[in-house]
N, C-alpha and C positions, 0 to 999 in steps of 0.2 A: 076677668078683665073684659070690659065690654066691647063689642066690634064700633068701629069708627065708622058709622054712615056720616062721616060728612063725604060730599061726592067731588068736592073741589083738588081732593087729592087722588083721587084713584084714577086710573086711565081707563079708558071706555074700550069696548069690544074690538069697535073701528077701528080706533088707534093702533090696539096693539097687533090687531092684523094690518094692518099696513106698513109700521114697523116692520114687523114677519117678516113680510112679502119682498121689503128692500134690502134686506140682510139675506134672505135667500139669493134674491136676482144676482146680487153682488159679487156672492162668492160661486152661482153659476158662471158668473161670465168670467172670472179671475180662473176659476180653475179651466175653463175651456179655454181660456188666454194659454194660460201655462203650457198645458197638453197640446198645443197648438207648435210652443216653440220645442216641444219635445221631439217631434217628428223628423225623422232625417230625412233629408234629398234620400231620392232613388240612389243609388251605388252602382257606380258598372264598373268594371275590370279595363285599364287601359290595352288600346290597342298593341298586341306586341308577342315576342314570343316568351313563356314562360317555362323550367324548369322544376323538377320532383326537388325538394329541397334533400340534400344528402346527395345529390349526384355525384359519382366523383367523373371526371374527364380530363384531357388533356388538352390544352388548347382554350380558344375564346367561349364563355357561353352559348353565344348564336351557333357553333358547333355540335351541342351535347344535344341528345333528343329530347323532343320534349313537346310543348302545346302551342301551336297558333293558335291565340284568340283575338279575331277581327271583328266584331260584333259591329264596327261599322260596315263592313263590308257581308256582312251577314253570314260568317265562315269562321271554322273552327279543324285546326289541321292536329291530328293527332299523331306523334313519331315517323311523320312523312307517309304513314304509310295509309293512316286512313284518311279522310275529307270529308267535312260535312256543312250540311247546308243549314242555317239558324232557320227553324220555320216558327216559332213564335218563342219570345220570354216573358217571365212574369219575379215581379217583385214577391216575396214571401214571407218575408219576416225584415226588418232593418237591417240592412248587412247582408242579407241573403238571396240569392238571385237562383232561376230557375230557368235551363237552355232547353227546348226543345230541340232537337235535331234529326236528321236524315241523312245518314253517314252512306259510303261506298269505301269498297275496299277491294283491295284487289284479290283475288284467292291465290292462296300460297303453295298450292298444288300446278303450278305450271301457268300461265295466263288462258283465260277463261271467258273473261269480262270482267265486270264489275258487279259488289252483289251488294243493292240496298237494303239498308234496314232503318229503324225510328230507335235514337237514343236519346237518354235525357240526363243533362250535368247539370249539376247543385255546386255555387261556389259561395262559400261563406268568407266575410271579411275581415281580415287580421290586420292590416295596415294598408297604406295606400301600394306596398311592392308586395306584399302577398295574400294569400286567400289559402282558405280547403278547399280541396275539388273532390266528390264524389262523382263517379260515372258509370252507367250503365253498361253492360256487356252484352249483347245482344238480349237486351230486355234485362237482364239481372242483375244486380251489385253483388260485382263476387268480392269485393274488399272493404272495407273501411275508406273513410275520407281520408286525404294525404294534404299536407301542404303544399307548394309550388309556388317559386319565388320571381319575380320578376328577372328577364333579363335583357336589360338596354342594349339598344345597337350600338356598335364600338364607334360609329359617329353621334350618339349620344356621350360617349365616354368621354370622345375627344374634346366635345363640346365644354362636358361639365368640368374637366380638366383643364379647358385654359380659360374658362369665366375665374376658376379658382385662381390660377396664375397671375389672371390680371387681377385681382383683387388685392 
């Protein structure tokens, strides 16, 4: 069969690199579109006090021990008994958050003062009321991650108890 040089049908070099050229641009910019809307907000942990989930106790939440997280106030209270001070955080992964901090504590051998140290908490995101928290022990993770469940102040409760009523 013989080859067709007629040239009226064939596309030229130019042409079909600039085709190319528009069918790549295209689907760069659609796929950086996409990846664009893929990106979550930053995640923070609302202000408030949080509990070990499994606690058991007696009484209201706000009662049971457990974690101040103030991240607006730049403070992080751990079972009353230690205090720390947020010195920097950083985003990690989507969902993932990383606390630097600089805790005191009181020693448990009689009052003494107070004894600093630099700890660091990893909370990952499980819903808008709880997270895992991993935390350092004077520099080391003696545990595994744990979860910790939100718990609203009982003038939260009361609130969302009579928006329900009135409703």
């Amino acid at each position: 069969m013989p080859l067709n040089r007629n040239r009226k049908h064939s596309l030229s070099p130019a042409l079909l690199l600039a085709v190319l050229l528009c069918l790549i641009c295209t689907s760069i910019a659609s796929l950086a579109q996409s990846a664009a809307n893929l990106v979550p907000e930053n995640w923070r942990p609302k202000d408030g006090k949080y509990i070990e989930a499994g606690t058991e106790f007696a009484g209201p939440c706000e009662d049971a021990p457990g974690f101040l997280v103030e991240l607006s106030k730049r403070a992080v209270g751990i079972d009353e008994l230690e205090k720390c001070r947020v010195t920097s955080f950083t985003d990690t992964a989507p969902g993932v958050f990383k606390i630097n901090m600089t805790c005191s504590e009181r020693k448990n051998s009689g009052y003494d003062g107070l004894k600093n140290y630099r700890e660091v908490m990893t909370l990952r995101k499980i819903n808008d009321q709880s997270f895992f928290m991993h935390m350092t022990d004077k520099g080391k993770f003696p545990r595994q991650e744990w979860r910790v469940n939100y718990c609203p102040s009982p003038a939260a409760d009361t609130n969302a108890l009579e928006s329900t009523k009135a409703k």
